[in-house]
Backbone atoms as SQL, in Angstrom:
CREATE TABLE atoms (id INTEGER PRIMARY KEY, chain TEXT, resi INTEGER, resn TEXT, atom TEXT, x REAL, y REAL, z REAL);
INSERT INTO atoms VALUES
  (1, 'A', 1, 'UNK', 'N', -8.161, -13.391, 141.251),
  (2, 'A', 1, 'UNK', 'CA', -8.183, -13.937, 142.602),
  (3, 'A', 1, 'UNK', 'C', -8.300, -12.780, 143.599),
  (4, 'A', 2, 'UNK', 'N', -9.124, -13.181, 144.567),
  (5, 'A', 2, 'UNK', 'CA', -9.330, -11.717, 145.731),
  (6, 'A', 2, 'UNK', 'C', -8.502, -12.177, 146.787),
  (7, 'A', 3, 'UNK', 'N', -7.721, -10.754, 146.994),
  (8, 'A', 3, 'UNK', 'CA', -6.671, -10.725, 148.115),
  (9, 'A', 3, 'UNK', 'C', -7.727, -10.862, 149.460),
  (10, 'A', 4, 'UNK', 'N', -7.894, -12.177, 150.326),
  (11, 'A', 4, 'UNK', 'CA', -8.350, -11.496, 151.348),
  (12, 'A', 4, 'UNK', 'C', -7.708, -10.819, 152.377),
  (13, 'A', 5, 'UNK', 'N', -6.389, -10.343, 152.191),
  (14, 'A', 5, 'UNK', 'CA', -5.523, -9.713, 153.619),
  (15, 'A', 5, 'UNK', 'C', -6.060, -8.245, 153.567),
  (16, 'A', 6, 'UNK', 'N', -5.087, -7.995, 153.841),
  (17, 'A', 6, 'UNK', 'CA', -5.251, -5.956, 154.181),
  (18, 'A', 6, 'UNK', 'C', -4.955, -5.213, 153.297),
  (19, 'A', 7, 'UNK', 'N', -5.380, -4.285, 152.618),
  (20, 'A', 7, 'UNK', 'CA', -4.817, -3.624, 151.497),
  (21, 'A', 7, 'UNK', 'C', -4.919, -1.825, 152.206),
  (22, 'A', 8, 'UNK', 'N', -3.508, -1.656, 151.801),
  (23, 'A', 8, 'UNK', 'CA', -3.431, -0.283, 152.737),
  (24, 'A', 8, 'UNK', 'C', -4.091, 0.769, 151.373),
  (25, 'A', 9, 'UNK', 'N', -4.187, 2.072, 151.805),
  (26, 'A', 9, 'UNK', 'CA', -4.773, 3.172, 150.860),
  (27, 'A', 9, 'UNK', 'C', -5.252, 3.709, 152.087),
  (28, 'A', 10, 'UNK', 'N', -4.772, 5.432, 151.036),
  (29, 'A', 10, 'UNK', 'CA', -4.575, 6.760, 151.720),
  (30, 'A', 10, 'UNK', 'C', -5.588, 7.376, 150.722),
  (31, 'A', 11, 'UNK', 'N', -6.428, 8.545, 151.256),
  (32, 'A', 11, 'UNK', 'CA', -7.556, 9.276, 150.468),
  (33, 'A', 11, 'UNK', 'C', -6.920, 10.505, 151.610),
  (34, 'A', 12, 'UNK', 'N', -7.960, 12.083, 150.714),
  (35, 'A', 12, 'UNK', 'CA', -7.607, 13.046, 151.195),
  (36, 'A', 12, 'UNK', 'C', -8.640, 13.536, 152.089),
  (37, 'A', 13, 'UNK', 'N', -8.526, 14.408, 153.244),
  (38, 'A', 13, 'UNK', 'CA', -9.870, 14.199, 154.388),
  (39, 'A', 13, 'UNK', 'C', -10.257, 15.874, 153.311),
  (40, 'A', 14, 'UNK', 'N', -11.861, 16.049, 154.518),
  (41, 'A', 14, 'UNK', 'CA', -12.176, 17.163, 153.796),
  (42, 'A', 14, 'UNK', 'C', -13.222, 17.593, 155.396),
  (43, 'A', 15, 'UNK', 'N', -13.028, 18.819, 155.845),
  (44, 'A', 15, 'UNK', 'CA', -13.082, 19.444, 156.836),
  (45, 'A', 15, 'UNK', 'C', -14.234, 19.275, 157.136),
  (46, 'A', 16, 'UNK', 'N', -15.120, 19.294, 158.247),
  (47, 'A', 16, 'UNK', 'CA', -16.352, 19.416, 158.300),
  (48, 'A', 16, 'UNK', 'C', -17.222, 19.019, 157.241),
  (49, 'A', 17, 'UNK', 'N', -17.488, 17.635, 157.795),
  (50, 'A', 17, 'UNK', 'CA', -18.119, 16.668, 157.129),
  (51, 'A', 17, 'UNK', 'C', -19.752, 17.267, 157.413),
  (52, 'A', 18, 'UNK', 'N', -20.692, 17.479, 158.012),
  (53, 'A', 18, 'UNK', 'CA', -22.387, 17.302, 157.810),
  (54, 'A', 18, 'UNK', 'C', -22.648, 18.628, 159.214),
  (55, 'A', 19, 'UNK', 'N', -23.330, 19.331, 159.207),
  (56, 'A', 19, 'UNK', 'CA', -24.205, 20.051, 160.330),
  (57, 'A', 19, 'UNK', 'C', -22.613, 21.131, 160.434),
  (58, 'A', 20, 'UNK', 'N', -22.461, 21.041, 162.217),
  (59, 'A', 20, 'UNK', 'CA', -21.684, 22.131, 162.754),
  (60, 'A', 20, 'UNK', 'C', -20.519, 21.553, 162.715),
  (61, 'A', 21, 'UNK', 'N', -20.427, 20.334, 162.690),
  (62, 'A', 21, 'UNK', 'CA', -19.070, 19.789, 162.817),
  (63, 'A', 21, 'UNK', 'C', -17.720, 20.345, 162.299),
  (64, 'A', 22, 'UNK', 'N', -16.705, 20.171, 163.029),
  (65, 'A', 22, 'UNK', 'CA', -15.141, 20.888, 163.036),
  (66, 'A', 22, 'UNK', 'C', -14.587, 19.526, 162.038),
  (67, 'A', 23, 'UNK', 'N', -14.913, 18.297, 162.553),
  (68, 'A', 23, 'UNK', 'CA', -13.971, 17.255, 162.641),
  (69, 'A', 23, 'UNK', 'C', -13.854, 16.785, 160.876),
  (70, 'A', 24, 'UNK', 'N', -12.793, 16.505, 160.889),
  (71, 'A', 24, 'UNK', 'CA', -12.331, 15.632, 159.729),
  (72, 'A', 24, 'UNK', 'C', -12.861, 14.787, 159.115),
  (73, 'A', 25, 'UNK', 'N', -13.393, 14.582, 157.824),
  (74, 'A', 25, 'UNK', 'CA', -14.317, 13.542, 157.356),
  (75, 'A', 25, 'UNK', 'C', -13.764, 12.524, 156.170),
  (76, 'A', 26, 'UNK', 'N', -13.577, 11.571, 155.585),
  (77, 'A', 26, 'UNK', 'CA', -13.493, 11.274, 154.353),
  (78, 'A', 26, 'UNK', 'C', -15.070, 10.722, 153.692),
  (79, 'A', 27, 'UNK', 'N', -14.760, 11.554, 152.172),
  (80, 'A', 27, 'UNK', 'CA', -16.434, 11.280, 151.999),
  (81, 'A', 27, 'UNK', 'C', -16.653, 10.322, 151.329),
  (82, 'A', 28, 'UNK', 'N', -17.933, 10.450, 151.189),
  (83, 'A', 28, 'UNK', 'CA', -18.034, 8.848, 150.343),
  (84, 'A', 28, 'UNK', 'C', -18.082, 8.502, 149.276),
  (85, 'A', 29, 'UNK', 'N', -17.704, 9.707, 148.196),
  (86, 'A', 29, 'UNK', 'CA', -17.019, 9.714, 147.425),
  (87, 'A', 29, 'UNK', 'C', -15.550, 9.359, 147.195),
  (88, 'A', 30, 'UNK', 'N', -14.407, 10.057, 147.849),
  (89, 'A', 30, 'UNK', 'CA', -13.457, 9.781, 148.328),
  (90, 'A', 30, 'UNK', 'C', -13.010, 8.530, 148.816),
  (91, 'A', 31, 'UNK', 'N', -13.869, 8.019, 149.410),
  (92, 'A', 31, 'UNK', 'CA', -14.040, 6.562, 150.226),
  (93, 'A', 31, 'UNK', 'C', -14.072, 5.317, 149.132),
  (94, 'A', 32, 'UNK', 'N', -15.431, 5.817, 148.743),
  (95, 'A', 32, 'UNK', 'CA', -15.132, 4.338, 147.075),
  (96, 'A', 32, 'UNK', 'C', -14.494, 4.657, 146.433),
  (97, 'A', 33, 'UNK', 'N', -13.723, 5.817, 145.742),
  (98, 'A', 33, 'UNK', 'CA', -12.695, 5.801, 144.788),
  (99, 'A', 33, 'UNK', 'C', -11.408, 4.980, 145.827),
  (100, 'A', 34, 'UNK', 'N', -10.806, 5.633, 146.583),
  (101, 'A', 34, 'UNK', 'CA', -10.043, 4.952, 147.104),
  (102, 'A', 34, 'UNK', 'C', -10.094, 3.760, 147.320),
  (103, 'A', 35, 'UNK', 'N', -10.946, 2.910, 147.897),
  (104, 'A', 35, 'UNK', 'CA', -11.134, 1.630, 148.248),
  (105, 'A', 35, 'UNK', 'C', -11.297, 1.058, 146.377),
  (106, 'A', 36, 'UNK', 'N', -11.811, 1.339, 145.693),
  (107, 'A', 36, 'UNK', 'CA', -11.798, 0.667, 144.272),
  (108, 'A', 36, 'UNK', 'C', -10.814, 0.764, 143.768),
  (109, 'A', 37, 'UNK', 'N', -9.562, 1.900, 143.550),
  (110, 'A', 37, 'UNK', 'CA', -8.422, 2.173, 143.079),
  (111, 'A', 37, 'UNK', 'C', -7.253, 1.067, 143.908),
  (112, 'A', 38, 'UNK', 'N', -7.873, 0.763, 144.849),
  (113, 'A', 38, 'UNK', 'CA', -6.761, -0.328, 145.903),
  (114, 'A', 38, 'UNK', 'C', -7.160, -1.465, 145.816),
  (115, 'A', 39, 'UNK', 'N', -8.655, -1.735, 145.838),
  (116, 'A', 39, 'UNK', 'CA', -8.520, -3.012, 144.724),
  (117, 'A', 39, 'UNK', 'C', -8.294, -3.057, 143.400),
  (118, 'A', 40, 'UNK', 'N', -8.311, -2.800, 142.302),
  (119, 'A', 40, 'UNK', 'CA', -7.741, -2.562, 141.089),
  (120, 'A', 40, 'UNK', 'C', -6.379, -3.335, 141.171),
  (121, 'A', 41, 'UNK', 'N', -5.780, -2.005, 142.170),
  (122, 'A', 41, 'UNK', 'CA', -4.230, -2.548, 142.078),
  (123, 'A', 41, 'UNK', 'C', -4.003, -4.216, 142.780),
  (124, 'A', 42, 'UNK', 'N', -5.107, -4.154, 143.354),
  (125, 'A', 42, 'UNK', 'CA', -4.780, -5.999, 144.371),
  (126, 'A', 42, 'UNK', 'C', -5.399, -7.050, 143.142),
  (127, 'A', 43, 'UNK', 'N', -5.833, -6.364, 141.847),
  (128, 'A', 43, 'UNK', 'CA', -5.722, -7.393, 140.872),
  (129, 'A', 43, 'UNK', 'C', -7.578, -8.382, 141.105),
  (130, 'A', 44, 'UNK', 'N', -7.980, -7.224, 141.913),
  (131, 'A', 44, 'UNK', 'CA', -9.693, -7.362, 142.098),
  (132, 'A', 44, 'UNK', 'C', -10.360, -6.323, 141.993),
  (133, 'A', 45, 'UNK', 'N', -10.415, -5.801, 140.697),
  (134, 'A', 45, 'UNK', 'CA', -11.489, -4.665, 140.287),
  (135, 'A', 45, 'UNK', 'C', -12.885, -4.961, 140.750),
  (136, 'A', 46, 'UNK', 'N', -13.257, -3.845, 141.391),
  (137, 'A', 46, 'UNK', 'CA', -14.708, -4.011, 141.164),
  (138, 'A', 46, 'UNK', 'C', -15.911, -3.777, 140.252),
  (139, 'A', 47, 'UNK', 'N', -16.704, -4.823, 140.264),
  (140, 'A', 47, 'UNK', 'CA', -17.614, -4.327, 139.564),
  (141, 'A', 47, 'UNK', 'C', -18.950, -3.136, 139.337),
  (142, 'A', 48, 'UNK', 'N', -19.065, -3.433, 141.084),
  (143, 'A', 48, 'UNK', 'CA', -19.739, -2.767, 141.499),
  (144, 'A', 48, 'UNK', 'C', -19.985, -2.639, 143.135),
  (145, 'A', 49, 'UNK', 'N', -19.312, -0.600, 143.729),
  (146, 'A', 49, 'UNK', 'CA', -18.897, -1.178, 144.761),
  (147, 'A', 49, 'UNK', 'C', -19.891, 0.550, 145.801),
  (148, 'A', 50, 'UNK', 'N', -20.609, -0.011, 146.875),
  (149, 'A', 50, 'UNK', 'CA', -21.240, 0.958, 147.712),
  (150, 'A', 50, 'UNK', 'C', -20.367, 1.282, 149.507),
  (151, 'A', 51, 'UNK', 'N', -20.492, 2.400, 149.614),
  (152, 'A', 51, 'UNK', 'CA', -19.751, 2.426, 150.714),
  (153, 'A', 51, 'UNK', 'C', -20.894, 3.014, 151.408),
  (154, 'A', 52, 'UNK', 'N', -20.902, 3.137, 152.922),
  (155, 'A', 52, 'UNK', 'CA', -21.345, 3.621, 154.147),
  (156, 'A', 52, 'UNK', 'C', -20.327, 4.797, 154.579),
  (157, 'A', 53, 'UNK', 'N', -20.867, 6.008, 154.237),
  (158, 'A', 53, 'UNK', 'CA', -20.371, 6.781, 155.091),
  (159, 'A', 53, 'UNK', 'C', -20.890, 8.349, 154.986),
  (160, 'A', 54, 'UNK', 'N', -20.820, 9.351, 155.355),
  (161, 'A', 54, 'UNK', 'CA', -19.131, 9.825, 155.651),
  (162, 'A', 54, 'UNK', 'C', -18.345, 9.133, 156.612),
  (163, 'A', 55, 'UNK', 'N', -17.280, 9.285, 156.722),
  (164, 'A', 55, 'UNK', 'CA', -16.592, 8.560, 157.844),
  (165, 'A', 55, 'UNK', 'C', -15.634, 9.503, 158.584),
  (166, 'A', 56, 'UNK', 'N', -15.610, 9.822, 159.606),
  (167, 'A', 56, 'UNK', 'CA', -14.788, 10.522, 160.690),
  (168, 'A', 56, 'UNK', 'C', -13.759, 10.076, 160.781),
  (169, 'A', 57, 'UNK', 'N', -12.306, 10.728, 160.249),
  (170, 'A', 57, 'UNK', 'CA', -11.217, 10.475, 160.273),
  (171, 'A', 57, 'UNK', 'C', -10.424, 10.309, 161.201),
  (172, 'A', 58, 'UNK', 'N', -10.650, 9.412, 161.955),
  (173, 'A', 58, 'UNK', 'CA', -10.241, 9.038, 163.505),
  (174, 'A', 58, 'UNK', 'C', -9.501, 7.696, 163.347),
  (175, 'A', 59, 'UNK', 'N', -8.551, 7.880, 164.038),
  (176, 'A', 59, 'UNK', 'CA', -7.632, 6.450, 163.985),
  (177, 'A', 59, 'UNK', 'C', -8.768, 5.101, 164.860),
  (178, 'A', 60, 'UNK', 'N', -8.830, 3.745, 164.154),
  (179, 'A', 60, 'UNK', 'CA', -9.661, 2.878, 164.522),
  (180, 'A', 60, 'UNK', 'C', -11.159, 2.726, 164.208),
  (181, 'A', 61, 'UNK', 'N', -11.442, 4.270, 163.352),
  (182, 'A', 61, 'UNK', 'CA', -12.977, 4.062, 162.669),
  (183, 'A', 61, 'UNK', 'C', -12.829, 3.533, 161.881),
  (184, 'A', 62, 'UNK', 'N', -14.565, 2.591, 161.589),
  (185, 'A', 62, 'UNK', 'CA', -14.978, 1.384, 160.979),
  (186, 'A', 62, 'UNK', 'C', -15.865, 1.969, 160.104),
  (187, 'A', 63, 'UNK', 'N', -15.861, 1.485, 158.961),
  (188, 'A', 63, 'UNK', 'CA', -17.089, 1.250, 158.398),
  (189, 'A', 63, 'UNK', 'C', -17.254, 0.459, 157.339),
  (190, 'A', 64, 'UNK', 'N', -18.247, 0.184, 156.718),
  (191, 'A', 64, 'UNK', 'CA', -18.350, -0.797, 155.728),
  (192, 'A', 64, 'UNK', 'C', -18.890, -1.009, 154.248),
  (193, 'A', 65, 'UNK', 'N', -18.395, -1.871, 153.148),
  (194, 'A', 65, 'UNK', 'CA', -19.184, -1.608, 151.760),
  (195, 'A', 65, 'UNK', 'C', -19.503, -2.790, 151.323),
  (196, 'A', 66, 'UNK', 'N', -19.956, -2.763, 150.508),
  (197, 'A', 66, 'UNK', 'CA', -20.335, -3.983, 149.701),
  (198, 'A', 66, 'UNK', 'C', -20.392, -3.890, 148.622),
  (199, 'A', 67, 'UNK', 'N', -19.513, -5.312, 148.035),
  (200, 'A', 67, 'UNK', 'CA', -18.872, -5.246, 146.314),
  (201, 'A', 67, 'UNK', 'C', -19.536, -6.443, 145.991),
  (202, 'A', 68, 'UNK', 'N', -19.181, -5.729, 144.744),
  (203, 'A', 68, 'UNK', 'CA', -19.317, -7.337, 143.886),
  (204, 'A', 68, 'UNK', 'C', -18.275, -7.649, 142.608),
  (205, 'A', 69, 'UNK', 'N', -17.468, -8.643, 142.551),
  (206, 'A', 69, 'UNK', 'CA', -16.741, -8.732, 141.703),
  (207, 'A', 69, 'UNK', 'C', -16.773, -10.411, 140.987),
  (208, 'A', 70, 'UNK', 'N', -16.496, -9.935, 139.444),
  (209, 'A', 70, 'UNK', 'CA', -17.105, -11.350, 138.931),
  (210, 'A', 70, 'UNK', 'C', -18.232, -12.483, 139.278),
  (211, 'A', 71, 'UNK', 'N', -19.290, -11.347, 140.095),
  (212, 'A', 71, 'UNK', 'CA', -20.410, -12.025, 140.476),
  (213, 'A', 71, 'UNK', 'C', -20.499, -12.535, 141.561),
  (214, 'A', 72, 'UNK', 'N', -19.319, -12.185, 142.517),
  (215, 'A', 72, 'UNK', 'CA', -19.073, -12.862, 143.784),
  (216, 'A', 72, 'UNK', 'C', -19.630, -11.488, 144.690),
  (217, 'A', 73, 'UNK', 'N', -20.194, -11.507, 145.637),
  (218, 'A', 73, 'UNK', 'CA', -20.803, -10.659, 146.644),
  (219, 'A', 73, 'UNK', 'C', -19.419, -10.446, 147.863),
  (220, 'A', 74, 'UNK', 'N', -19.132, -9.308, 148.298),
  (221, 'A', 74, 'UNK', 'CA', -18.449, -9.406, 149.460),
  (222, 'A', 74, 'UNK', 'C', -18.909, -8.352, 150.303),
  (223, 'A', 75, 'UNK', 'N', -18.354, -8.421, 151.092),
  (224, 'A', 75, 'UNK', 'CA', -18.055, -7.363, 152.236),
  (225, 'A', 75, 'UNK', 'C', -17.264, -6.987, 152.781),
  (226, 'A', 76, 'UNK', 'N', -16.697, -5.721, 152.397),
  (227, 'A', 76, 'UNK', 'CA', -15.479, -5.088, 152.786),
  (228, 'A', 76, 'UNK', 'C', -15.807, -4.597, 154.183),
  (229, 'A', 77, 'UNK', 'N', -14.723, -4.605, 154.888),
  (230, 'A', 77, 'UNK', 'CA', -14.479, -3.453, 155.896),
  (231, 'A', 77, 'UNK', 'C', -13.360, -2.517, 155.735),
  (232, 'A', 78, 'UNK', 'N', -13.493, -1.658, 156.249),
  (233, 'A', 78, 'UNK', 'CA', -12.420, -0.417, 155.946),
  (234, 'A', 78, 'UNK', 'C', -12.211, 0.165, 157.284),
  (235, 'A', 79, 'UNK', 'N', -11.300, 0.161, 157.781),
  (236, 'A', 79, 'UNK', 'CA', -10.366, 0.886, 159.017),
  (237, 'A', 79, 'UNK', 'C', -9.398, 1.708, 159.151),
  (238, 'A', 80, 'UNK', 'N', -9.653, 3.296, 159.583),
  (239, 'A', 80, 'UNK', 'CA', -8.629, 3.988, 159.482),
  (240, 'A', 80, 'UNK', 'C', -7.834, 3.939, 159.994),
  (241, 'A', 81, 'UNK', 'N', -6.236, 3.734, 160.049),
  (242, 'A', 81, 'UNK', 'CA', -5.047, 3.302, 160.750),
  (243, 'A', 81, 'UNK', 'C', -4.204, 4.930, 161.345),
  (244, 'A', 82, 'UNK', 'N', -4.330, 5.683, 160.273),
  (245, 'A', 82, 'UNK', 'CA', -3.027, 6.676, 160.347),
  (246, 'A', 82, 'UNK', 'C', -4.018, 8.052, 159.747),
  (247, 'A', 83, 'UNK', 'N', -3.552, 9.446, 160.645),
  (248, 'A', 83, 'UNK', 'CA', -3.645, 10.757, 159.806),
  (249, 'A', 83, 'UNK', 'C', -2.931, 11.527, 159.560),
  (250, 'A', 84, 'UNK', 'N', -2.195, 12.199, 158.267),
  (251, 'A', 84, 'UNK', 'CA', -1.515, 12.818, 158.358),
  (252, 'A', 84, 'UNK', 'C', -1.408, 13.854, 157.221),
  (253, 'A', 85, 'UNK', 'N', -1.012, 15.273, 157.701),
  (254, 'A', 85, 'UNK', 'CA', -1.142, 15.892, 156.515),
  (255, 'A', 85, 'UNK', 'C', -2.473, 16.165, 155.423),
  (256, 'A', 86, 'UNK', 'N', -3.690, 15.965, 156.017),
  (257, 'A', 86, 'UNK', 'CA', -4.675, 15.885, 154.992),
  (258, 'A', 86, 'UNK', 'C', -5.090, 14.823, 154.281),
  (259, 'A', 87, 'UNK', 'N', -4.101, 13.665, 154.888),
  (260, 'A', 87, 'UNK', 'CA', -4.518, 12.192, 154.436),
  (261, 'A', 87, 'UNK', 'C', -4.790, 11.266, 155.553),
  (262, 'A', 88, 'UNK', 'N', -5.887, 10.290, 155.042),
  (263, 'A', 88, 'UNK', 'CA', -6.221, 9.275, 155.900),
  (264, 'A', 88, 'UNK', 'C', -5.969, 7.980, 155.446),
  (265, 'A', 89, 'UNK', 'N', -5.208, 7.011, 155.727),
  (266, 'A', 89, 'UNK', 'CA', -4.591, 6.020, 155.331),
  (267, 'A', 89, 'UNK', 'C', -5.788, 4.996, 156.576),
  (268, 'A', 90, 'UNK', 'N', -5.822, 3.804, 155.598),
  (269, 'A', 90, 'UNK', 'CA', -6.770, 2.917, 156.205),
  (270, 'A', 90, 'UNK', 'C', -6.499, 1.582, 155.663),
  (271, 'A', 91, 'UNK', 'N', -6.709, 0.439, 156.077),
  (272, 'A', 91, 'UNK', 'CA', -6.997, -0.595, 155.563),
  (273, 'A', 91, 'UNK', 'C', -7.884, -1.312, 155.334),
  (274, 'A', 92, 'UNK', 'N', -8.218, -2.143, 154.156),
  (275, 'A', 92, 'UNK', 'CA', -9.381, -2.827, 153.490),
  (276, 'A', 92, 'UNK', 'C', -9.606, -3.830, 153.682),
  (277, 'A', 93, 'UNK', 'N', -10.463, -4.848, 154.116),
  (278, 'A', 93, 'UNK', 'CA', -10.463, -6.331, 154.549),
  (279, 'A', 93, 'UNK', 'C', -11.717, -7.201, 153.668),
  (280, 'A', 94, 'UNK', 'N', -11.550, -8.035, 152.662),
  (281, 'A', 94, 'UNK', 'CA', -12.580, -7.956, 152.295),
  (282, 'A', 94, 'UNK', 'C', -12.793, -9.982, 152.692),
  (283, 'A', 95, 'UNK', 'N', -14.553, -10.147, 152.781),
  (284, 'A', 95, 'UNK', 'CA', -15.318, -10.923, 153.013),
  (285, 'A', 95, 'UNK', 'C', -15.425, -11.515, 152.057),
  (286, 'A', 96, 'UNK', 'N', -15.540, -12.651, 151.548),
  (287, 'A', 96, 'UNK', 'CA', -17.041, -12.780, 150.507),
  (288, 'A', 96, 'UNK', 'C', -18.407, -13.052, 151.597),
  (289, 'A', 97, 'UNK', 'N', -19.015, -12.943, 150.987),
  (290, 'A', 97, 'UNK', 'CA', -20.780, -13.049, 151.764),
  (291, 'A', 97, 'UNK', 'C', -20.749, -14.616, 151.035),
  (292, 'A', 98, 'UNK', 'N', -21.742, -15.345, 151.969),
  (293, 'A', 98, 'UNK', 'CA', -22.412, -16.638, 151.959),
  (294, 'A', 98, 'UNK', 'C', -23.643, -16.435, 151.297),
  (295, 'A', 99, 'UNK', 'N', -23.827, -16.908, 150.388),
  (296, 'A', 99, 'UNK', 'CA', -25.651, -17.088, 150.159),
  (297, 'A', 99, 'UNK', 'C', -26.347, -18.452, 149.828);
């Protein structure tokens, strides 16, 4: 069964994400392990799961993936809540898609 509430998860940032940039990034590597390791634990592995990013570790950034589990299509969103220490804690919201 897919949790649709919020599923919290923390990943580790990694400095200067693309070009000249200073700012804090989580990559998108980092990004789908985390987001797949937090569903796992919500008892909705994925089967197969793509993220959008790098993502700028800023409290209130968005971005988005798309899974698929047991053949069901969704759409996650992911929102970073908290930074601290080299971690970015965010929450997961997931969709299913209509087709």
């Amino acid at each position: 069964m897919v949790r649709r509430g919020m599923v919290a998860v923390a990943v580790a940032l990694a400095a200067g994400g693309c070009g000249t940039s200073t700012e804090d990034v989580i990559s998108v590597q980092n990004l789908e392990h985390g987001v797949a390791d937090a569903l796992r634990k919500a008892n909705t592995p994925p089967d197969e799961l793509r993220c959008k990013g790098p993502v700028t570790a800023q409290i209130a950034e968005l971005t988005t993936c798309t899974m698929t589990a047991d053949g069901v299509d969704y759409h996650v969103e992911v929102v970073v809540t908290s930074i601290k220490d080299g971690q970015a804690s965010y929450e997961i919201e997931l969709k299913r898609t209509t087709s």
